[in-house]
C-alpha distance (Angstrom), angle and dihedral (degrees) to the residues before:
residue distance angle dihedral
X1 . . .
X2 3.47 . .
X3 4.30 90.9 .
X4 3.69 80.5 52.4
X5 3.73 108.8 61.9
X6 3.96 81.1 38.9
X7 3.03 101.4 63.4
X8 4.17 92.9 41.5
X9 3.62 77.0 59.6
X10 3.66 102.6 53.7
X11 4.20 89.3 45.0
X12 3.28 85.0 51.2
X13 4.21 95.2 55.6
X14 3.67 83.8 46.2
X15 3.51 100.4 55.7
X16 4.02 90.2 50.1
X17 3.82 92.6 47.3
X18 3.99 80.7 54.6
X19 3.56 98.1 45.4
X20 3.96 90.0 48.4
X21 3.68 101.5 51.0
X22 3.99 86.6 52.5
X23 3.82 129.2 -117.0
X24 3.75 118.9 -56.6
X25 3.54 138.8 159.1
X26 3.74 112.5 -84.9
X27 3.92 119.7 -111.5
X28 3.68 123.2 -99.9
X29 3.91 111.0 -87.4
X30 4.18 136.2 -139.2
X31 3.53 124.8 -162.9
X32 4.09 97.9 -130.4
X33 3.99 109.1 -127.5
X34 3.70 100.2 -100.9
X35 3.80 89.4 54.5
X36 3.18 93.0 -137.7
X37 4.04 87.8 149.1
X38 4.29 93.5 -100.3
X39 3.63 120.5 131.2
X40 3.62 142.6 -155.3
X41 3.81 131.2 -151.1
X42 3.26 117.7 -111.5
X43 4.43 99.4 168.7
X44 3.69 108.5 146.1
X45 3.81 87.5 -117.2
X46 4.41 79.2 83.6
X47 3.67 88.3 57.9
X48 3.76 99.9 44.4
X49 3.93 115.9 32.1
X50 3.24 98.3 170.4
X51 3.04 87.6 88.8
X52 3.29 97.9 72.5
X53 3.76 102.4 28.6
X54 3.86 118.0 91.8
X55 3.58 112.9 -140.1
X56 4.16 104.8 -131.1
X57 4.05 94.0 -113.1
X58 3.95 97.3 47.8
X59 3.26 124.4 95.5
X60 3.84 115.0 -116.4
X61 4.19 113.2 -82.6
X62 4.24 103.4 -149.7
X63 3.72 75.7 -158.1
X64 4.01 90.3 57.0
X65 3.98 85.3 45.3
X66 3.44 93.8 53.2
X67 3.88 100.7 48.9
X68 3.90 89.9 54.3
X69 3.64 92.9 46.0
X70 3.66 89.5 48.9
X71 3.88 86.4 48.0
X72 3.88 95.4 54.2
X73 3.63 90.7 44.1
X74 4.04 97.5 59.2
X75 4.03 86.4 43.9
X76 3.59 99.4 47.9
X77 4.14 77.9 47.3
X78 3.22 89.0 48.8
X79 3.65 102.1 55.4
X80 3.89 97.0 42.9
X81 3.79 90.0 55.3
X82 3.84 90.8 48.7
X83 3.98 93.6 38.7
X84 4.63 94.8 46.7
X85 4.26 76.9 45.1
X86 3.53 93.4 58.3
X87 3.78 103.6 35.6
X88 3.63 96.7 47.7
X89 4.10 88.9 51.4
X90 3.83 88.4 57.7
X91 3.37 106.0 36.0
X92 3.90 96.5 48.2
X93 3.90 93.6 48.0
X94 3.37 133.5 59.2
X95 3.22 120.0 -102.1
X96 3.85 127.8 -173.5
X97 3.93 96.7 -162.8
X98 3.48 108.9 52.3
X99 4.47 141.9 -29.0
X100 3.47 130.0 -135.0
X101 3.88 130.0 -136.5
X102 3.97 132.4 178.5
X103 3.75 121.1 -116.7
X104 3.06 111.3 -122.2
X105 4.06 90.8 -22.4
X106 3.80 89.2 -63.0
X107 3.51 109.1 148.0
X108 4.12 88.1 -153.0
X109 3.26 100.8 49.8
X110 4.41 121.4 59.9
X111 3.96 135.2 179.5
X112 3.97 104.1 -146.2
X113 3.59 116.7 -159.9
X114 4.05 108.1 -150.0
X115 4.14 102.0 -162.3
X116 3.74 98.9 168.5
X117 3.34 134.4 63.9
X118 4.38 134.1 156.6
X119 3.57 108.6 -60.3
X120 3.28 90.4 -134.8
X121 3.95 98.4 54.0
X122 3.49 130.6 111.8
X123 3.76 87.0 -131.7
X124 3.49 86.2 58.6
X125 3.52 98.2 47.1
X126 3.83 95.9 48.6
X127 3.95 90.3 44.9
X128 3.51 91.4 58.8
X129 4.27 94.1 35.2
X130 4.00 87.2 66.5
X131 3.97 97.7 34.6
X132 4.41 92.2 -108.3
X133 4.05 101.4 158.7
X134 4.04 88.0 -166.7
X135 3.60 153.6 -0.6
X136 3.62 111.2 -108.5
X137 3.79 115.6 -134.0
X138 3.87 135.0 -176.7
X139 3.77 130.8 -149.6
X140 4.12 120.9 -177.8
X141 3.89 107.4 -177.2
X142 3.97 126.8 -141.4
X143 4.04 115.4 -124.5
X144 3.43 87.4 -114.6
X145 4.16 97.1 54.7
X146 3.40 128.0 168.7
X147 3.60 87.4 28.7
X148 3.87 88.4 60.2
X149 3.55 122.9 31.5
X150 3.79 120.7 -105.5
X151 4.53 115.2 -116.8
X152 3.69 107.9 -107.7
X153 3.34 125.9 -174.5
X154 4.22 137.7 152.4
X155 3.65 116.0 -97.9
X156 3.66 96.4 -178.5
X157 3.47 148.9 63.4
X158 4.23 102.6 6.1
X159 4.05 102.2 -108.2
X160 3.48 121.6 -155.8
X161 3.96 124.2 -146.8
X162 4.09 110.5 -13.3
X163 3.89 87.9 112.7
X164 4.06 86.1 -75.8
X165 3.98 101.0 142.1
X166 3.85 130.0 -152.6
X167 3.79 107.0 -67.7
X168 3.69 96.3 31.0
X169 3.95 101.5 -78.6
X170 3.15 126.1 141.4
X171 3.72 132.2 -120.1
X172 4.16 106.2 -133.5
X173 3.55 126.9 123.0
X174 4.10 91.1 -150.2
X175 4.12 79.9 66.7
X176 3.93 88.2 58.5
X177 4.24 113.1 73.0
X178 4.01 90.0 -119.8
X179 3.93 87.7 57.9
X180 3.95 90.4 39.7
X181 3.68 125.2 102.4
X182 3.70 126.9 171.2
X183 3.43 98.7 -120.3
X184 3.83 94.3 67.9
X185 3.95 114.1 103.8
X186 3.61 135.9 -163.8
X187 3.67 96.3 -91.5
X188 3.73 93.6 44.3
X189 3.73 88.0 55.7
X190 4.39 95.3 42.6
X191 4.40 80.6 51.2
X192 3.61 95.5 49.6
X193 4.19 83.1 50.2
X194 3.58 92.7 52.7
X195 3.81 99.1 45.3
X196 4.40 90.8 41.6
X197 4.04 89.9 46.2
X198 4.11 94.7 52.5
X199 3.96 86.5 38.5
X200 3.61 89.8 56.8
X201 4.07 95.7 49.0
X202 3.83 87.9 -115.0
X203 3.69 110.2 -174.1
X204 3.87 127.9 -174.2
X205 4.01 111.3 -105.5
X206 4.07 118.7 -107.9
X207 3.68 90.1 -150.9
X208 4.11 96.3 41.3
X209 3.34 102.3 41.0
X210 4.34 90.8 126.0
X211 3.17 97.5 17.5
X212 3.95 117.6 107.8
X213 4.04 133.1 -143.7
X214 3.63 124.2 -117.8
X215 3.76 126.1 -130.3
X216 2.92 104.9 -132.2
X217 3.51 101.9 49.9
X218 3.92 85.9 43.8
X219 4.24 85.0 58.1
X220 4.29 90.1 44.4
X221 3.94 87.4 49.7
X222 4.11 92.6 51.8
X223 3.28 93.4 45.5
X224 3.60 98.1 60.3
X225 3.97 94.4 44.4
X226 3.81 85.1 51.1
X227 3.56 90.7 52.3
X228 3.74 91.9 49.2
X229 3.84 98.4 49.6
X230 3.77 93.3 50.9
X231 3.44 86.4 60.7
X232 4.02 101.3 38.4
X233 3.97 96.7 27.0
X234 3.87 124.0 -117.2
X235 4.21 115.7 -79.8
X236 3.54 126.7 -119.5
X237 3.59 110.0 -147.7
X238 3.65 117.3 -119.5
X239 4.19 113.6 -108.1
X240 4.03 91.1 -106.9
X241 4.10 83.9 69.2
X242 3.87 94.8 59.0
């Protein structure tokens, strides 16, 4: 099948990327808590980067070039392994919430298709008012993923309200790296969408119904709201919300 020979392919770029950075000795490994089979680095290089930092007056260690190579190398690793895990789990199963698909056969960078939502939503109700099967959702992926969490934003319809912010991102705190753990997954992160976009009242746009999001101004816009909720703290909604 067509996942398959993709996923030969992406074992195969792996393997190379191993095989060019040289053999080393693979980094320490923690089951995360949901034991769903992720893992985290844990090499002492995490706990002591000077290591591989280069002070600006000191002459250039190969030694010092080699550990952070070495470093980036068992990350990047890292993150494929965690990142071909995850993709072939959803999209070999059937899953009633949402699909995945690579862009452009990136493994980094995924279109998710949300296609349910509560019944009882006005999201839902608008979605299926103006005949929109799903809510289209984007999700780019640092090198270093799942030890920083991936951007994800909505490409598709416009929503208004449900915590979705100008430029399509997303208002979470598990999105930002001091609400991050390793632990979370894909389809934690797509659920905690679904339940923070009915809390919020989201409701589809009349006048951006086909019209998409870009990026970049999804990236400007979640900056900002970062910005402001480091400085006035991130609100836990009373009980009465759900």
């Amino acid at each position: 099948s067509r996942i398959k020979i993709l996923m030969k392919s992406l074992v195969k770029s792996l393997r190379r990327t191993q095989a060019k950075n040289g053999k080393h000795k693979p980094p320490e490994t923690v089951t995360d808590d949901q034991g769903d089979g992720g893992t985290v680095c844990v090499d002492d290089c995490d706990e002591n980067p000077q290591e591989v930092v280069v002070e600006e007056a000191a002459p250039t260690s190969v030694a010092t070039v080699a550990t952070g190579s070495a470093h980036c190398a068992r990350v990047s690793s890292l993150s494929q392994r965690r990142l071909m895990k995850e993709f072939q789990q959803y999209s070999s199963n059937q899953n009633e919430y949402f699909t995945v698909e690579l862009v452009d056969e990136r493994l980094n960078d995924w279109n998710i298709k949300v296609l349910k939502f509560d019944a009882e939503s006005r999201l839902a109700h608008d979605m299926a008012k103006m005949g929109i099967p799903h809510i289209l959702l984007n999700a780019a992926f640092p090198d270093d993923y799942p030890l920083r969490p991936p951007f994800l934003h909505v490409v598709a319809p416009r929503i208004e309200n449900g915590f979705v912010l100008r430029g399509g991102a997303i208002c979470m705190e598990l999105l930002t790296p001091k609400g991050w753990s390793s632990a979370y997954t894909i389809e934690s992160i797509v659920m905690q969408f679904v339940s923070t976009v009915v809390k919020g009242k989201g409701r589809v746009s009349v006048w951006g119904k086909k019209k998409e999001y870009k990026k970049k101004d999804a990236e400007k816009s979640f900056q900002e709201v970062v910005m402001l909720h480091e400085t006035r703290g991130w609100r836990t909604p009373p009980k009465w919300e759900g």
